[in-house]
N, CA, C and O atoms as CSV, one atom per row, in Angstrom:
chain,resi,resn,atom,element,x,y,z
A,1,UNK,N,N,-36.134,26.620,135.592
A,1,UNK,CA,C,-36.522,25.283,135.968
A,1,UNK,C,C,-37.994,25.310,136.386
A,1,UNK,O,O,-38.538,26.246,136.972
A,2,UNK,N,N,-38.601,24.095,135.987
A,2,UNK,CA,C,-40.093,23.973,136.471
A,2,UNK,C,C,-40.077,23.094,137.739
A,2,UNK,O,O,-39.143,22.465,138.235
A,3,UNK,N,N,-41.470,23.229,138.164
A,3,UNK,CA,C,-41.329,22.591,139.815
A,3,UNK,C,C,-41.385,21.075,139.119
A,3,UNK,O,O,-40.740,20.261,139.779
A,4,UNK,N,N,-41.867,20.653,138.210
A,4,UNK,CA,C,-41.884,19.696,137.650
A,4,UNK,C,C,-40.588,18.923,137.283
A,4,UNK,O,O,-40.455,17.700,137.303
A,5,UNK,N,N,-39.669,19.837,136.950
A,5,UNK,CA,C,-37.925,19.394,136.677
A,5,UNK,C,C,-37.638,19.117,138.234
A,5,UNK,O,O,-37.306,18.012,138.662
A,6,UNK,N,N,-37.864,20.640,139.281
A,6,UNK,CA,C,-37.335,20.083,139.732
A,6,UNK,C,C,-37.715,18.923,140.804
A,6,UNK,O,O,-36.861,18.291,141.425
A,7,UNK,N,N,-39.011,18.746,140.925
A,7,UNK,CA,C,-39.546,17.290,141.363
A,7,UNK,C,C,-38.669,16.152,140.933
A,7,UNK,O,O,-38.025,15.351,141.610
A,8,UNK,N,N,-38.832,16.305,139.405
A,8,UNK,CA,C,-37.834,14.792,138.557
A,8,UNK,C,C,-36.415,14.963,139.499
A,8,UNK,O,O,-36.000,13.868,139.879
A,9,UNK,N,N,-35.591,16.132,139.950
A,9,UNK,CA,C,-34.129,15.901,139.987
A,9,UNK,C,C,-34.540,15.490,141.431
A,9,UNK,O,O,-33.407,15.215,141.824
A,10,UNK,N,N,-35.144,15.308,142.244
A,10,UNK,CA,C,-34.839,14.635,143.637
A,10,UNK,C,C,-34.803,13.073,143.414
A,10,UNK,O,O,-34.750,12.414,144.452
A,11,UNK,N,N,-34.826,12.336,142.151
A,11,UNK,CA,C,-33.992,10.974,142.034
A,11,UNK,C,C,-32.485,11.431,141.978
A,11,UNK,O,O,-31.547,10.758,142.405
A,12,UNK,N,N,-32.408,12.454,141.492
A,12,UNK,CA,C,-30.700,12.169,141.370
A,12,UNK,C,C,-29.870,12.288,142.642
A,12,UNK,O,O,-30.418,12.447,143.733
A,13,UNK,N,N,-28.527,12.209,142.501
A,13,UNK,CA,C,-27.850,12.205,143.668
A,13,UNK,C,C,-27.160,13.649,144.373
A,13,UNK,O,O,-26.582,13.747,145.456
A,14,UNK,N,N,-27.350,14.365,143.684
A,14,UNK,CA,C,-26.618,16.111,143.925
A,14,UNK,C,C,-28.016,16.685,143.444
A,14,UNK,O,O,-28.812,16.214,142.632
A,15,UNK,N,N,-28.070,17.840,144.189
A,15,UNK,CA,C,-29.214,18.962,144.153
A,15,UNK,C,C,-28.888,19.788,142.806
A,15,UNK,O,O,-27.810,20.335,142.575
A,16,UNK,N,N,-29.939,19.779,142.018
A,16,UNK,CA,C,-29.858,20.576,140.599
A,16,UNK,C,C,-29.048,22.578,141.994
A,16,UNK,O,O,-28.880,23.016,143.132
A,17,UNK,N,N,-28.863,22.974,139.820
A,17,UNK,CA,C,-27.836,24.126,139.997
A,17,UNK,C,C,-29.308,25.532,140.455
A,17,UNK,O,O,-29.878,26.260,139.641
A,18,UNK,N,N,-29.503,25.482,141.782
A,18,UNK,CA,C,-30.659,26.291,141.838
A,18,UNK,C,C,-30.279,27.187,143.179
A,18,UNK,O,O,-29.214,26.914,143.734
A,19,UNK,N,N,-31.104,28.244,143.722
A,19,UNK,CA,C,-30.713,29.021,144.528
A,19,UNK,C,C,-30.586,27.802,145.843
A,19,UNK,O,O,-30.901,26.615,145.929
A,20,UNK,N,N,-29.900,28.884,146.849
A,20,UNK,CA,C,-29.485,27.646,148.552
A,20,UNK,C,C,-31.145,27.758,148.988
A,20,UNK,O,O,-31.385,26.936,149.873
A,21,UNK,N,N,-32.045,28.359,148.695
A,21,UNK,CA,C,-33.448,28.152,149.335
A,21,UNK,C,C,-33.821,27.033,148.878
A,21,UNK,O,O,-34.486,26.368,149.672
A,22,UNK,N,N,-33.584,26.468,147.623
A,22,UNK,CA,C,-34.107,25.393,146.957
A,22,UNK,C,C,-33.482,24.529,147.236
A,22,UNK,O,O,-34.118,23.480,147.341
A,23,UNK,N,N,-31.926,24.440,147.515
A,23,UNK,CA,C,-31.149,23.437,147.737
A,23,UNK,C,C,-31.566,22.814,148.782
A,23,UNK,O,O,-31.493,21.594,148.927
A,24,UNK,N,N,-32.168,23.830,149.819
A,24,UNK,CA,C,-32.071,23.475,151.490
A,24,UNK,C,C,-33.860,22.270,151.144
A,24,UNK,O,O,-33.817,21.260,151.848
A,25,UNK,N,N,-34.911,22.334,150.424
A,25,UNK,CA,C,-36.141,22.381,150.204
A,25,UNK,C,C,-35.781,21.292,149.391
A,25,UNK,O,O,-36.628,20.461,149.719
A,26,UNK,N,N,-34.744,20.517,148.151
A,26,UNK,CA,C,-34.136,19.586,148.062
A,26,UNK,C,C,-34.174,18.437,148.726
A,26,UNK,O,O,-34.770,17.386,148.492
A,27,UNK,N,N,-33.330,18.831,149.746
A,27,UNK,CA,C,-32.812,18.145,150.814
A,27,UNK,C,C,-33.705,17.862,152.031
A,27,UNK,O,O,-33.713,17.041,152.947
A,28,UNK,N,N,-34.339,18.744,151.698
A,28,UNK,CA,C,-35.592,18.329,152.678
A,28,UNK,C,C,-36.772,17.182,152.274
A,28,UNK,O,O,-37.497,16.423,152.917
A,29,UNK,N,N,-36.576,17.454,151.011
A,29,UNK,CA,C,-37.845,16.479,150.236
A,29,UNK,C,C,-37.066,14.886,149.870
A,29,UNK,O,O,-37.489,13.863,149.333
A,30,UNK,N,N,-35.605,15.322,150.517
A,30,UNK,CA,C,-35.053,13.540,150.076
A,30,UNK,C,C,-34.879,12.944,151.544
A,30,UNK,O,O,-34.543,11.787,151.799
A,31,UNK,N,N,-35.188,14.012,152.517
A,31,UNK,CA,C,-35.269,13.526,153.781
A,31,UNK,C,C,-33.695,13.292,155.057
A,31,UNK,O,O,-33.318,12.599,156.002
A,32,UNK,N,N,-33.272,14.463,154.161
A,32,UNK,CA,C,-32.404,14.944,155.311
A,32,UNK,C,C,-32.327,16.945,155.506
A,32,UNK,O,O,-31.728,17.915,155.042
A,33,UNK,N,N,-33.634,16.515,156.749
A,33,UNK,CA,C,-33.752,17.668,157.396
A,33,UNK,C,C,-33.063,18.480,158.229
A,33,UNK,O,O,-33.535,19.571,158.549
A,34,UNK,N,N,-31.243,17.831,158.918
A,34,UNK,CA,C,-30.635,18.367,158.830
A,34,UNK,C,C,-29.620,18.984,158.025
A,34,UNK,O,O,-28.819,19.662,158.669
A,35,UNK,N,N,-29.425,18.917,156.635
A,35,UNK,CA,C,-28.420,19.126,155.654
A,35,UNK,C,C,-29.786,20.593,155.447
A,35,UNK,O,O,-29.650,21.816,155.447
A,36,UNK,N,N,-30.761,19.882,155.327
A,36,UNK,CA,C,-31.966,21.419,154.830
A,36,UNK,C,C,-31.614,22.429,155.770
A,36,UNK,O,O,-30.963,23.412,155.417
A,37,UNK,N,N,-32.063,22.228,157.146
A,37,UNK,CA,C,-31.788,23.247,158.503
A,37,UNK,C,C,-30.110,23.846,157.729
A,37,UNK,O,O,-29.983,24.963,157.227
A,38,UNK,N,N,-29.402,23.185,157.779
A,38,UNK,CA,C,-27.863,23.262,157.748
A,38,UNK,C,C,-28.179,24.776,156.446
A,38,UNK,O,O,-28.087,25.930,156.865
A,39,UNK,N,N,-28.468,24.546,155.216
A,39,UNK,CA,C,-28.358,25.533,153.978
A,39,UNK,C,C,-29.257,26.365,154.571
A,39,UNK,O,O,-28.752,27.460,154.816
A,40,UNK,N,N,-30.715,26.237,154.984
A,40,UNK,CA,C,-31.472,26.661,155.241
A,40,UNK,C,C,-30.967,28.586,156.270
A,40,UNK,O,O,-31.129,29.774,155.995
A,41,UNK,N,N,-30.420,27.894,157.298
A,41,UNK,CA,C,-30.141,29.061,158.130
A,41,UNK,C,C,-28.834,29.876,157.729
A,41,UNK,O,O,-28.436,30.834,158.393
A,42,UNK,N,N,-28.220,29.420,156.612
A,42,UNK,CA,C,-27.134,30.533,156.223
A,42,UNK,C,C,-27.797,31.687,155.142
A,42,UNK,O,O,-27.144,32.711,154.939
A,43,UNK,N,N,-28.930,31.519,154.551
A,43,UNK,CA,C,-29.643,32.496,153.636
A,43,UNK,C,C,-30.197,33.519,154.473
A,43,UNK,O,O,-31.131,33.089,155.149
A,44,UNK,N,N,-29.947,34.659,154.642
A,44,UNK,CA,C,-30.109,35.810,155.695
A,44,UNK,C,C,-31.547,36.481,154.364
A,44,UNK,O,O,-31.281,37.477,153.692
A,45,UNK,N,N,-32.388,36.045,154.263
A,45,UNK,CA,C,-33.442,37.406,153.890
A,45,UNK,C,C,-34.715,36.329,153.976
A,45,UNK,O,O,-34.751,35.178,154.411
A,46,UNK,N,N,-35.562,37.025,153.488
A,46,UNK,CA,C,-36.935,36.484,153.810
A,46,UNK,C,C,-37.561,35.220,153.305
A,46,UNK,O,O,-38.635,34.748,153.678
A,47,UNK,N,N,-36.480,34.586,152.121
A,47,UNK,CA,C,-36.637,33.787,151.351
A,47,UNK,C,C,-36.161,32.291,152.069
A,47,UNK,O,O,-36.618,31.149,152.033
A,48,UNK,N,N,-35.073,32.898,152.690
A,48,UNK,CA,C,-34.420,31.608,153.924
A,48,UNK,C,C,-35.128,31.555,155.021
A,48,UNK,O,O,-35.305,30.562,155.727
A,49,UNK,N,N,-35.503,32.528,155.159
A,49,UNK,CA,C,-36.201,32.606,156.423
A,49,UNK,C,C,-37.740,31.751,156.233
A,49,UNK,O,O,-38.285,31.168,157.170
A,50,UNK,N,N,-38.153,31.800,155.187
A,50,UNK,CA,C,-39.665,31.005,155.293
A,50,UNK,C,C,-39.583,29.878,155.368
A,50,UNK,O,O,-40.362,29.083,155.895
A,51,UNK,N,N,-37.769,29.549,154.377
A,51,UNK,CA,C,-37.719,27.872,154.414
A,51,UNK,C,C,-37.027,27.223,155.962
A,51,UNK,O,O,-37.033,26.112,156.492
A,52,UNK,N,N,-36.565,28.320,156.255
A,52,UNK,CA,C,-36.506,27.874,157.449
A,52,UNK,C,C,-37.751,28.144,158.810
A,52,UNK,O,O,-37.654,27.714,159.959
A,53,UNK,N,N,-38.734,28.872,158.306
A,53,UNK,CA,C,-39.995,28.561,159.449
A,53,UNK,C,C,-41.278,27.270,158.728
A,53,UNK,O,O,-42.348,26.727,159.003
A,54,UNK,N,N,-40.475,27.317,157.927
A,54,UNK,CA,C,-41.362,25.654,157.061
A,54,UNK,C,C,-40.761,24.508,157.993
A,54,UNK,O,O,-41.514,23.757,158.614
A,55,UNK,N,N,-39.133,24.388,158.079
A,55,UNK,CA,C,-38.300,23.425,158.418
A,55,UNK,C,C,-38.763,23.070,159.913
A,55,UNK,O,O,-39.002,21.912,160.257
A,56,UNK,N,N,-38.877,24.312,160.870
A,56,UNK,CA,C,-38.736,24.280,162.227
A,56,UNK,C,C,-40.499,23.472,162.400
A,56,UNK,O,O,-40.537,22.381,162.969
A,57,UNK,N,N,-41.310,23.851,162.084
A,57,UNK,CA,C,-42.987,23.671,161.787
A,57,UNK,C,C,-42.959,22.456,161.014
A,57,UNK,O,O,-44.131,22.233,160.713
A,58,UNK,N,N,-42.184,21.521,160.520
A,58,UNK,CA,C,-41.936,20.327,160.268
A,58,UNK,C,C,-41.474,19.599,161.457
A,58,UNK,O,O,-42.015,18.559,161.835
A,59,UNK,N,N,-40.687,20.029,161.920
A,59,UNK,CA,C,-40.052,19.688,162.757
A,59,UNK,C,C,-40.738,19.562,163.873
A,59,UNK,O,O,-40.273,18.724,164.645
A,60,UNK,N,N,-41.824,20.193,164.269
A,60,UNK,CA,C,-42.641,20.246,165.423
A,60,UNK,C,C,-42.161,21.766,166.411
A,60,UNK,O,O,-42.855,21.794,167.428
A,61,UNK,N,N,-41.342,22.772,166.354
A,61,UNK,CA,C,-41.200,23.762,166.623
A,61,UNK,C,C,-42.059,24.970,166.723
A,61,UNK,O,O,-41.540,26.086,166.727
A,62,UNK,N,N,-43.447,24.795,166.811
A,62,UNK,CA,C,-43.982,25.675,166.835
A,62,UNK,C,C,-43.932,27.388,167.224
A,62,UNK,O,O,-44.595,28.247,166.642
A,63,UNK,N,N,-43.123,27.588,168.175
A,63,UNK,CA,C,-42.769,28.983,168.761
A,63,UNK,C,C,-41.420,29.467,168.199
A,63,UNK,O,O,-41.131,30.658,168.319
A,64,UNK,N,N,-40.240,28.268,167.351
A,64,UNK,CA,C,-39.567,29.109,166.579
A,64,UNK,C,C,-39.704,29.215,165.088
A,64,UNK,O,O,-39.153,30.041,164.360
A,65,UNK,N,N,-40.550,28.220,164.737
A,65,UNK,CA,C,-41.183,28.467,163.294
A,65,UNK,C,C,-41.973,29.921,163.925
A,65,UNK,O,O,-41.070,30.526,164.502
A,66,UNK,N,N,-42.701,30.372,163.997
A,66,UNK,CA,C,-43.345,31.468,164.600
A,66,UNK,C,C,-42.902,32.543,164.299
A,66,UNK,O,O,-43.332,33.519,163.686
A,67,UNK,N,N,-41.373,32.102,165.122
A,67,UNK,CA,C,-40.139,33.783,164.726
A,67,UNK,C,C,-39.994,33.869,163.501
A,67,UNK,O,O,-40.198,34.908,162.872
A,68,UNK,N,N,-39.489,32.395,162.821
A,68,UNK,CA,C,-39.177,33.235,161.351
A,68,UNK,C,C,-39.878,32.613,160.415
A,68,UNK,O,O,-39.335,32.128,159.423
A,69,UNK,N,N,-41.458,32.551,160.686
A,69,UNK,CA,C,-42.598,33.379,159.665
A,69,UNK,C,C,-42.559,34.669,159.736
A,69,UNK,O,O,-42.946,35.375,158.804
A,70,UNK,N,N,-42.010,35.218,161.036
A,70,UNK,CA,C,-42.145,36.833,161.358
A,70,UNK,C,C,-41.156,37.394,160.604
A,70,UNK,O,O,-41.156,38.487,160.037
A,71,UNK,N,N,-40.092,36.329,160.656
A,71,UNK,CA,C,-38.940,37.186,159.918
A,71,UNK,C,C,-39.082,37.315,158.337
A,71,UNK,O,O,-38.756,38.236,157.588
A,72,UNK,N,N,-39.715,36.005,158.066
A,72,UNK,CA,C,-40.187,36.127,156.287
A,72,UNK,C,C,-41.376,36.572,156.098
A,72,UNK,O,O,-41.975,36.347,155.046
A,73,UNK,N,N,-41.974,37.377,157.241
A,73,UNK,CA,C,-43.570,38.694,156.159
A,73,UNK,C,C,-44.313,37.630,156.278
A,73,UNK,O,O,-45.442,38.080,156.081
A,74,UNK,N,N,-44.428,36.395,156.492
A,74,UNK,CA,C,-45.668,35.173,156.310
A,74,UNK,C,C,-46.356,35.020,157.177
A,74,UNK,O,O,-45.882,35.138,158.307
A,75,UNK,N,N,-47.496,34.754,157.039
A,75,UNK,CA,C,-48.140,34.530,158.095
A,75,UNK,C,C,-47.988,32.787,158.133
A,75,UNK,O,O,-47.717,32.024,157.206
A,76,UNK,N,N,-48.295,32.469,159.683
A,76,UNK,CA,C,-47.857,31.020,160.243
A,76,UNK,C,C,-48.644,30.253,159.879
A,76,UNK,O,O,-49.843,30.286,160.154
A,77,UNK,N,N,-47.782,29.009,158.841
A,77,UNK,CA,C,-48.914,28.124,158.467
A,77,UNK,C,C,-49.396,27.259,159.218
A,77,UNK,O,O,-49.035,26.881,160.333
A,78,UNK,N,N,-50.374,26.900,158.460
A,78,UNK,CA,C,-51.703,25.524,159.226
A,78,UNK,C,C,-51.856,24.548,158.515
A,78,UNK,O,O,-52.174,23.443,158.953
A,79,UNK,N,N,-51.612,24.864,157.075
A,79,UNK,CA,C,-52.031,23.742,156.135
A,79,UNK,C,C,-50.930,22.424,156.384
A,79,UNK,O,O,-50.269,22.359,157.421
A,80,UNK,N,N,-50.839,21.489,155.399
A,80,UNK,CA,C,-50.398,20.309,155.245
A,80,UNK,C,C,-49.254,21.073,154.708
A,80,UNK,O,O,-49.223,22.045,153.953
A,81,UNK,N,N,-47.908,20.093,155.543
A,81,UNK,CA,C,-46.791,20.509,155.614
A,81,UNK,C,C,-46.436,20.190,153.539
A,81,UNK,O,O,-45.873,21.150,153.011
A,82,UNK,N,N,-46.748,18.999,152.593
A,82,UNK,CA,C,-46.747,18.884,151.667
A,82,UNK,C,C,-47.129,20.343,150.659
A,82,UNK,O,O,-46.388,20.702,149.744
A,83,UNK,N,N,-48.225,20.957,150.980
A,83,UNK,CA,C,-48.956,21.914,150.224
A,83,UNK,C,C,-47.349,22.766,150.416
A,83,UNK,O,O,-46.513,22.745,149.513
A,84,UNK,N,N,-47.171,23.335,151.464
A,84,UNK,CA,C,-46.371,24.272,152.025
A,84,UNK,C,C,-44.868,24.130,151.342
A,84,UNK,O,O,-44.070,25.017,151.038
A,85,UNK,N,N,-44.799,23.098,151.247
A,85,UNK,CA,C,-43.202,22.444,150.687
A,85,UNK,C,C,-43.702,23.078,149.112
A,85,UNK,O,O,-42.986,23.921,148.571
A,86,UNK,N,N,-44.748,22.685,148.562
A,86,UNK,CA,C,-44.861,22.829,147.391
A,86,UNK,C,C,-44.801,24.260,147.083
A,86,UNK,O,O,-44.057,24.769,146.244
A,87,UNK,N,N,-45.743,24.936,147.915
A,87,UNK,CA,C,-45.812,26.709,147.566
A,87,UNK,C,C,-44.415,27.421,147.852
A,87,UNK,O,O,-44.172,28.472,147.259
A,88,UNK,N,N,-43.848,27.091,148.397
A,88,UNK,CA,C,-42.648,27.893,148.485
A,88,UNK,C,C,-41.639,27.797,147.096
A,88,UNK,O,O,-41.137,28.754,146.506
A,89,UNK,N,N,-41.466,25.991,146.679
A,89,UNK,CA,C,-40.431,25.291,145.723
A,89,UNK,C,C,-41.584,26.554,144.539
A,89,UNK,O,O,-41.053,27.336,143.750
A,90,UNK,N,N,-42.423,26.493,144.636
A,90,UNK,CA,C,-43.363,27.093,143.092
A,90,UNK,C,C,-42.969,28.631,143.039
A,90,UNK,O,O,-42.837,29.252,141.984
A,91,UNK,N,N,-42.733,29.364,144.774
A,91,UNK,CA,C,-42.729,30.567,144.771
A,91,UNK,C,C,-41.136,31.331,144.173
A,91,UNK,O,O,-40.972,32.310,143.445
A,92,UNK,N,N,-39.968,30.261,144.942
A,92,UNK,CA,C,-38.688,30.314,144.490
A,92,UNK,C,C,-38.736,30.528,142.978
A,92,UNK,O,O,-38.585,31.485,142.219
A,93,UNK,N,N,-39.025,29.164,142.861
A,93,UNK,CA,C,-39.036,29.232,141.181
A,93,UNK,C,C,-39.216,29.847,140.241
A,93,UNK,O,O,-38.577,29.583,139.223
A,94,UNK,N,N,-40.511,31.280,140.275
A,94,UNK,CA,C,-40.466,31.676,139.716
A,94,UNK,C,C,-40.438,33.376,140.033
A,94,UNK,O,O,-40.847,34.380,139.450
A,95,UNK,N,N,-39.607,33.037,141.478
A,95,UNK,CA,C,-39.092,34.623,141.616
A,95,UNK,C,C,-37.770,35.149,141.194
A,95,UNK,O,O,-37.503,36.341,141.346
């Protein structure tokens, strides 16, 4: 899938057939940030973990977004929460 597909599938009503990092990043981009948190924190490796120190740093959490940038190897972002949504959906995609 391209970030481009999956941009198009956030009109539809169910999250295309893609990993739970993407699902949670989905759901975040249709604006339910708890269903995201919800997928988000059951993915145990570094890949859940970024989308979930994206989620918390959306959220205004600064000191537990913090932990798990630490836990996903990232360093803590600054940029525009948009850019960030995007680099991760681009990074999934084509890992």
């Amino acid at each position: 899938m391209t970030f481009d597909e999956f941009s198009a599938s956030l009109t539809n009503s169910a999250p295309p057939s893609v990993s739970a990092t993407l699902v949670a990043l989905w759901h975040d981009a249709r604006g339910d940030w708890d269903e995201a948190h919800r997928v988000a924190q059951d993915v145990d490796d570094r890949s859940g973990a970024w989308v979930h120190a994206y989620l918390h740093r959306k959220e205004g959490a600064v000191g537990n977004a913090s932990y798990w940038y630490r836990r996903a190897g990232r360093p803590v972002a600054s940029g525009a929460l948009d850019d960030e949504w995007r680099e991760i959906v681009v990074a999934l995609l084509s890992g």
